[in-house]
Backbone as a printed PyTorch tensor [residue, N CA C, xyz], in Angstrom:
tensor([[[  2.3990,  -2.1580,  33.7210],
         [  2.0280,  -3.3000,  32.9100],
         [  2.8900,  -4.4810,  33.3290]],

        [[  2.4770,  -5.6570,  33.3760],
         [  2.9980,  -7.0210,  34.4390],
         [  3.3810,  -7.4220,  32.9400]],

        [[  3.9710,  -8.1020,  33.2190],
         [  4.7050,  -9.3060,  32.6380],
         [  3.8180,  -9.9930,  31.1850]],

        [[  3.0180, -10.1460,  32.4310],
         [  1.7020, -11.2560,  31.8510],
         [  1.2490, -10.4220,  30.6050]],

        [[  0.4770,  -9.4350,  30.7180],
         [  0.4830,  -8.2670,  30.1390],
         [  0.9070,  -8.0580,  28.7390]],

        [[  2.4920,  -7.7920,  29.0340],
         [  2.9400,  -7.4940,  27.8080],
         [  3.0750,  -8.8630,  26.7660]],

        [[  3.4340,  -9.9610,  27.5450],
         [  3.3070, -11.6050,  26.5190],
         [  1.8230, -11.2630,  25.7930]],

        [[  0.4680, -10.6300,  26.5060],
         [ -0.5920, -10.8010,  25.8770],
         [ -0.8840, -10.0270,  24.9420]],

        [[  0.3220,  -8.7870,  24.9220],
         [  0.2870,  -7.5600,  24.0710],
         [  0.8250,  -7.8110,  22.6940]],

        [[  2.2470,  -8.4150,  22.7820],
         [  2.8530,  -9.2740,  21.9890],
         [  2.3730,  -9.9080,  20.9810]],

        [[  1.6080, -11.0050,  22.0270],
         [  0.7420, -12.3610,  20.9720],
         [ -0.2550, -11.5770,  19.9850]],

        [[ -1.0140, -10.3180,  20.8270],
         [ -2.1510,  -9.6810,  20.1890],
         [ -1.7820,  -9.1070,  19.1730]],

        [[ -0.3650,  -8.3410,  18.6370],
         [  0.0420,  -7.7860,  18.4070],
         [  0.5640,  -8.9110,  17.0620]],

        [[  1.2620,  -9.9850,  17.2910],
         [  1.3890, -11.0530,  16.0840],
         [  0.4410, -11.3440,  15.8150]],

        [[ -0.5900, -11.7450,  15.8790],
         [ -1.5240, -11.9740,  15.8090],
         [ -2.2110, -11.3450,  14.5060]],

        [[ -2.4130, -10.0880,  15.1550],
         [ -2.8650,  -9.0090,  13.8610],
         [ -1.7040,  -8.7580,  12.4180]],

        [[ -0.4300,  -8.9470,  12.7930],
         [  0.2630,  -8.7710,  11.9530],
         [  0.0800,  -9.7860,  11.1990]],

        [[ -0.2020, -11.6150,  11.1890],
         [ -0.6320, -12.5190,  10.8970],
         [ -1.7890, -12.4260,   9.6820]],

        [[ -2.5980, -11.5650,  10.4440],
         [ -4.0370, -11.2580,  10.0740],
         [ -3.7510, -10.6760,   8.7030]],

        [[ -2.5460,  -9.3650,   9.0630],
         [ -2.9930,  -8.6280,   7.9340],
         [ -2.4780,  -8.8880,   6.8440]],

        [[ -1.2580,  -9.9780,   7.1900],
         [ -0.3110, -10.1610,   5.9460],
         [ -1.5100, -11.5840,   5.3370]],

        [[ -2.4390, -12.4360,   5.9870],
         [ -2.8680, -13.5320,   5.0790],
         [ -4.1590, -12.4560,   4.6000]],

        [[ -4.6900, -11.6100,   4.8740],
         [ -5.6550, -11.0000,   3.9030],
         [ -4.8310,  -9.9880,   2.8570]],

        [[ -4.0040,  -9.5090,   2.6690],
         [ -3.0130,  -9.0200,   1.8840],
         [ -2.9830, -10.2010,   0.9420]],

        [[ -2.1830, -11.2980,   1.1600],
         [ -2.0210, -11.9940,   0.0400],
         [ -3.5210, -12.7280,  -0.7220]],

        [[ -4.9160, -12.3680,   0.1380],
         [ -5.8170, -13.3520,  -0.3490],
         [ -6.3680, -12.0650,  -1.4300]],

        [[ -6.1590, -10.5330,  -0.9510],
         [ -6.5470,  -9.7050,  -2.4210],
         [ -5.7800,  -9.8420,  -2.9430]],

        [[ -4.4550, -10.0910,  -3.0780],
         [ -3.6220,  -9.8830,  -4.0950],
         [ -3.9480, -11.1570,  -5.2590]],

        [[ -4.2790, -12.2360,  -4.6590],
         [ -4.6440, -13.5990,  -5.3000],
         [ -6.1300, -13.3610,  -5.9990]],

        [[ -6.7280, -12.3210,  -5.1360],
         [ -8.0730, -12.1570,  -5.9260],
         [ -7.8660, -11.3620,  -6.9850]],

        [[ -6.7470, -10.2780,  -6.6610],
         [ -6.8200,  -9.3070,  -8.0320],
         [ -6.4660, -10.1980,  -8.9020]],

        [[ -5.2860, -10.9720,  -8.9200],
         [ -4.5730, -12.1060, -10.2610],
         [ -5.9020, -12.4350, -10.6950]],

        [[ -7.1680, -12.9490,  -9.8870],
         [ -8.1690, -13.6040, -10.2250],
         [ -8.7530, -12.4880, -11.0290]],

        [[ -9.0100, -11.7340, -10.9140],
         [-10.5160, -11.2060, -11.4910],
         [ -9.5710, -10.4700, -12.5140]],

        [[ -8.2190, -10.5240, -12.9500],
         [ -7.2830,  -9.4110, -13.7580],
         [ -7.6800, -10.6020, -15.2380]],

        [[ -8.1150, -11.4320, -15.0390],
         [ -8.2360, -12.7080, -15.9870],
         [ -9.7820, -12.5300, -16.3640]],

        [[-10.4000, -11.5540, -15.6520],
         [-12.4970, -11.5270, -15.9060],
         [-11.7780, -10.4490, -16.6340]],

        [[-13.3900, -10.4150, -17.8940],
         [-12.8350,  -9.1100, -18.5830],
         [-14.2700,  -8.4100, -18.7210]],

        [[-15.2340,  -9.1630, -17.6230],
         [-16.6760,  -8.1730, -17.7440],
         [-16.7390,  -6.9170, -16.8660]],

        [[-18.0130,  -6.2420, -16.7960],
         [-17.9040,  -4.7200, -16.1580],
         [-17.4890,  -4.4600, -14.7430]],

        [[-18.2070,  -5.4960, -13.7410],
         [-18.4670,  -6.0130, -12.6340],
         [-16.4120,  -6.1200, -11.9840]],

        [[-15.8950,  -6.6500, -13.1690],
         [-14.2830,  -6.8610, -12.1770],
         [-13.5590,  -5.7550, -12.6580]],

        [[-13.8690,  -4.6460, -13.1560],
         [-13.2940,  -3.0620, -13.2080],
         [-13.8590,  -2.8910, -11.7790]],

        [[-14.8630,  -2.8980, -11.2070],
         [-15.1100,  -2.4130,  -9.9790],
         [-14.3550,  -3.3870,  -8.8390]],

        [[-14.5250,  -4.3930,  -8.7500],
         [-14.0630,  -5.4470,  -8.1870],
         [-12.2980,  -5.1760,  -7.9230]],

        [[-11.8560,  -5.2570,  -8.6080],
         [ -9.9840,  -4.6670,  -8.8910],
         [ -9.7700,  -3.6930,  -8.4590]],

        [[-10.9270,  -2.1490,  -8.5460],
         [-10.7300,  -1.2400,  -7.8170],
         [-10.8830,  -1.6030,  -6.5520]],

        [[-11.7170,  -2.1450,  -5.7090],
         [-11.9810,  -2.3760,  -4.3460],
         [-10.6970,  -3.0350,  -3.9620]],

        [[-10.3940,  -4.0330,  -4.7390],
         [ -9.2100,  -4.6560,  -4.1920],
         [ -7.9600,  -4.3870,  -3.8650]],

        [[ -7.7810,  -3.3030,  -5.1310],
         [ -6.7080,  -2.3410,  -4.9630],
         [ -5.9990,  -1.4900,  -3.7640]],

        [[ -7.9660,  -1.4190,  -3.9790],
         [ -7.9210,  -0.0980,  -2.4170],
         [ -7.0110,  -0.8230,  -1.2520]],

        [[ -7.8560,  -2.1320,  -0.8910],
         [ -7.8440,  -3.1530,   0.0620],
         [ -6.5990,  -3.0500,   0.1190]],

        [[ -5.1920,  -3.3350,  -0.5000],
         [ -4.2240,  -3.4160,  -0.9070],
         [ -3.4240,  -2.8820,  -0.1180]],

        [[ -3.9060,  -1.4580,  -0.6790],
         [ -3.0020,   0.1410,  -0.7220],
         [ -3.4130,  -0.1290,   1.2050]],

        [[ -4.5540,  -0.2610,   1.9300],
         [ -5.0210,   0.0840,   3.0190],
         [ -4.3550,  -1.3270,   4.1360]],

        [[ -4.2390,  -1.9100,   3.4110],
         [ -3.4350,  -3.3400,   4.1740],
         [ -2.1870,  -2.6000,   4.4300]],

        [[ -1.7930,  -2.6510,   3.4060],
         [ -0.1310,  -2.0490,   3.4220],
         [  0.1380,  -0.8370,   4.1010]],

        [[ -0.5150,  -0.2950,   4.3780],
         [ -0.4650,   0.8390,   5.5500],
         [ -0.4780,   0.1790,   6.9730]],

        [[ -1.7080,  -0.2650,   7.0940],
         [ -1.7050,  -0.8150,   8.7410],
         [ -0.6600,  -1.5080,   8.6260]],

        [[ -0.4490,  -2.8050,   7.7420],
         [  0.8820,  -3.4320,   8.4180],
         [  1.9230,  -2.4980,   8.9420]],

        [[  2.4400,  -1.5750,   7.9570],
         [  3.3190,  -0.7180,   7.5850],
         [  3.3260,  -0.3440,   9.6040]],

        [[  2.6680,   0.2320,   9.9480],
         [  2.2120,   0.8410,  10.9710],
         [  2.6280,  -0.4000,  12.4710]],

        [[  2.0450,  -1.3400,  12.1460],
         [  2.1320,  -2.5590,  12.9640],
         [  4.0180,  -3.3440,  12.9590]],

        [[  4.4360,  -2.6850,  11.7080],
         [  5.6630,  -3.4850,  11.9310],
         [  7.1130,  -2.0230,  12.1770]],

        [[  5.9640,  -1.1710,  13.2640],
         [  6.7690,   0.0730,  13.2140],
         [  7.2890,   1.4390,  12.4650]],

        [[  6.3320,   1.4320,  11.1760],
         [  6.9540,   2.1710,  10.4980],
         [  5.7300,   3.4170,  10.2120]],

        [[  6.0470,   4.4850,  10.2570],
         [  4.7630,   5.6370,  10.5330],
         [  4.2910,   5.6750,   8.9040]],

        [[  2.8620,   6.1330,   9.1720],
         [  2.0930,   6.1550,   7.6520],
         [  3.4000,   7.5660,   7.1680]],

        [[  4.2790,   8.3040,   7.6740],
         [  4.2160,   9.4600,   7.1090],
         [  5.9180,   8.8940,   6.0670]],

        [[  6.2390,   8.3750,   7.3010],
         [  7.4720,   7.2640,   6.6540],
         [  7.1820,   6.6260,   5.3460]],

        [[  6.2360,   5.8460,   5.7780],
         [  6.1010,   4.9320,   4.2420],
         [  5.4910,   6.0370,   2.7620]],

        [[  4.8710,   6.7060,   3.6650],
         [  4.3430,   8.3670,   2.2850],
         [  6.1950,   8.8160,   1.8400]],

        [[  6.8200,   8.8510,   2.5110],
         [  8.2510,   9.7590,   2.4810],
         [  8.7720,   8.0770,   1.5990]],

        [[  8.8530,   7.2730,   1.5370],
         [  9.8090,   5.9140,   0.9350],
         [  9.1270,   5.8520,  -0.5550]],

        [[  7.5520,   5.8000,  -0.4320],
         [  6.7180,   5.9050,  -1.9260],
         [  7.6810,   6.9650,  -2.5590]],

        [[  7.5240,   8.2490,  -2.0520],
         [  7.7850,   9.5470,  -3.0030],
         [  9.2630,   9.0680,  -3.3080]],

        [[ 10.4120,   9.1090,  -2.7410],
         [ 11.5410,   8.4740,  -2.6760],
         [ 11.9990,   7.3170,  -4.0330]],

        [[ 10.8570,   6.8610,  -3.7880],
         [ 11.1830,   5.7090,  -4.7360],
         [ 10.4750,   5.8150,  -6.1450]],

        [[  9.5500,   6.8850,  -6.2010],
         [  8.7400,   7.3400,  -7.2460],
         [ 10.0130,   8.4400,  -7.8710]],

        [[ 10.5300,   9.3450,  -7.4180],
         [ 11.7320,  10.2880,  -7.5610],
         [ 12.8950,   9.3670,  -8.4560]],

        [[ 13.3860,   8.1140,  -7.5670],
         [ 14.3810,   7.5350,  -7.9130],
         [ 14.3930,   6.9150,  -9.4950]],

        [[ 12.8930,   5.9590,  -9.1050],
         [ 12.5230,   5.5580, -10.4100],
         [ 12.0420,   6.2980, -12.0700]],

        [[ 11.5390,   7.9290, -11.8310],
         [ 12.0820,   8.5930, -12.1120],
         [ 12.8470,   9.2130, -13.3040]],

        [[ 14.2530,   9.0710, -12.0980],
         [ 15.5650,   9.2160, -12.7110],
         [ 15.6310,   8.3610, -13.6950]],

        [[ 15.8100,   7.2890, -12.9080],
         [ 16.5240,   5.6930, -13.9600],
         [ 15.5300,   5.3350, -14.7850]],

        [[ 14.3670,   5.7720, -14.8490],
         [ 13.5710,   5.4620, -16.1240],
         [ 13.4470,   6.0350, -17.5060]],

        [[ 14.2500,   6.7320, -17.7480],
         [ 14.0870,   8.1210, -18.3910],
         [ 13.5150,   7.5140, -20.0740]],

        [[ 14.4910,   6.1430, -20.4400],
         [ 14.2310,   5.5330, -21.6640],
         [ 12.7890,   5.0210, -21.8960]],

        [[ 12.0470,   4.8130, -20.7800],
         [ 10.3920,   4.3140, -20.9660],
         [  9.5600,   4.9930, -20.9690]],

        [[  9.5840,   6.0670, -22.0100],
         [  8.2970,   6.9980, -22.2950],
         [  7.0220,   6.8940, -20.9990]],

        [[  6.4750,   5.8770, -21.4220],
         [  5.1450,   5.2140, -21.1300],
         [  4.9240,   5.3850, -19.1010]],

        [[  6.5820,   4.2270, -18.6890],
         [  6.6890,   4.2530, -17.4920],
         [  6.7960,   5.3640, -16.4990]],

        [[  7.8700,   6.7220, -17.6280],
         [  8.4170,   7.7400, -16.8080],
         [  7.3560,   8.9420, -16.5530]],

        [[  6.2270,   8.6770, -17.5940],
         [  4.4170,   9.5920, -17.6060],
         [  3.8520,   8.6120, -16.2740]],

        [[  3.7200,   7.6720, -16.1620],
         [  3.2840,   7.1730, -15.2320],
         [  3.4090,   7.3990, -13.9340]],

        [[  5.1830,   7.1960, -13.6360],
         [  5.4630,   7.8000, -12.3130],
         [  5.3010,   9.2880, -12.1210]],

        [[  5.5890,   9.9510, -13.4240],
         [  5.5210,  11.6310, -12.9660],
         [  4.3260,  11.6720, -12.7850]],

        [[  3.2340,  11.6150, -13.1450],
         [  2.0990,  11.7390, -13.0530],
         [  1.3330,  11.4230, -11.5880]],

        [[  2.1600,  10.3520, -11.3460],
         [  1.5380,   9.4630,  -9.6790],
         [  2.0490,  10.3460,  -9.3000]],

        [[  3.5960,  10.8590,  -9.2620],
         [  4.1390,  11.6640,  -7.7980],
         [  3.5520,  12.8690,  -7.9270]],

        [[  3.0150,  13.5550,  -8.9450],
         [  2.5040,  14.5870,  -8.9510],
         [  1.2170,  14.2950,  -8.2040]],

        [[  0.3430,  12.8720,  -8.4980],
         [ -0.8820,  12.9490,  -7.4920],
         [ -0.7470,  13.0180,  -5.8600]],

        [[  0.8110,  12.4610,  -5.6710],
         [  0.7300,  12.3950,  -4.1660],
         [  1.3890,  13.4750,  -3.8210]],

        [[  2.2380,  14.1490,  -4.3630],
         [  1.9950,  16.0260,  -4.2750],
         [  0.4330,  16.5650,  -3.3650]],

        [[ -0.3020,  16.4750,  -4.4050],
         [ -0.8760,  17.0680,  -4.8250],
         [ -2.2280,  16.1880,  -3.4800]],

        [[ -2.2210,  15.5350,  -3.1850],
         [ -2.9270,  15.2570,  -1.7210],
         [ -2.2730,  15.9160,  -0.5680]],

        [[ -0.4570,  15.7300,  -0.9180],
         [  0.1420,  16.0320,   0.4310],
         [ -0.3340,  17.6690,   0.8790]],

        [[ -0.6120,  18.3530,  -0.2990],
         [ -0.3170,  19.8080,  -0.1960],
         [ -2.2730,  19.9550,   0.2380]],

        [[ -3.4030,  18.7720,  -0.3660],
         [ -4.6690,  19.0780,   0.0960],
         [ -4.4850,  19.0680,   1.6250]],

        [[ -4.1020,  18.2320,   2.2720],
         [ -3.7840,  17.6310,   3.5340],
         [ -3.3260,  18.7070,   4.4930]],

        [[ -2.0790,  19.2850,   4.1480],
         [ -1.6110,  21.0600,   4.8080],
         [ -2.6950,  21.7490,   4.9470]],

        [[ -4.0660,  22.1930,   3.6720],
         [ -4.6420,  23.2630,   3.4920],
         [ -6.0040,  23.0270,   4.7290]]])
């Protein structure tokens, strides 16, 4: 690979990272948006966006070096931690146990 090459690999390479971080922030601006609709249509809408979200944040994740299995290992990590230190928020500490139990509970579909 020449020179030339890798400058074009580079640019291609910012480029997309560019990409993914201004559509990242344009769902995140849409969810604020439609978190303010309170008809049937933006329950579905928020889910899509969500998704969009969760699926941005991977590729970047990926693009700025960091393996999907890494950022799965930092979620759980930080779901564990939070956790701990949540113990006083009823509400919050069902929430996270509950999530880390869902991503359990893919990791182990995923093995089978």
């Amino acid at each position: 690979m020449g020179i030339r090459d890798k400058e074009f690999d580079i640019t291609r390479s910012l480029k997309i990272v560019e990409k993914l971080k201004s559509q990242l922030l344009c769902d995140v601006a849409n969810l604020f948006s439609e978190m303010v609709e309170s008809d049937e249509n933006s329950h579905e809408e928020r889910g899509d966006l969500l998704a969009n979200i969760i699926i941005l944040t991977y590729l970047l994740s990926k693009k700025l070096g960091i393996s999907y299995n890494t950022l799965d290992m930092k979620i759980y990590n930080k779901l564990k931690l939070g956790i701990l230190e949540n113990t006083d928020e009823q509400e919050w500490f069902a929430d996270l146990t509950a999530l880390m139990r869902h991503l359990e509970g893919t990791q182990d579909s995923r093995r089978s």
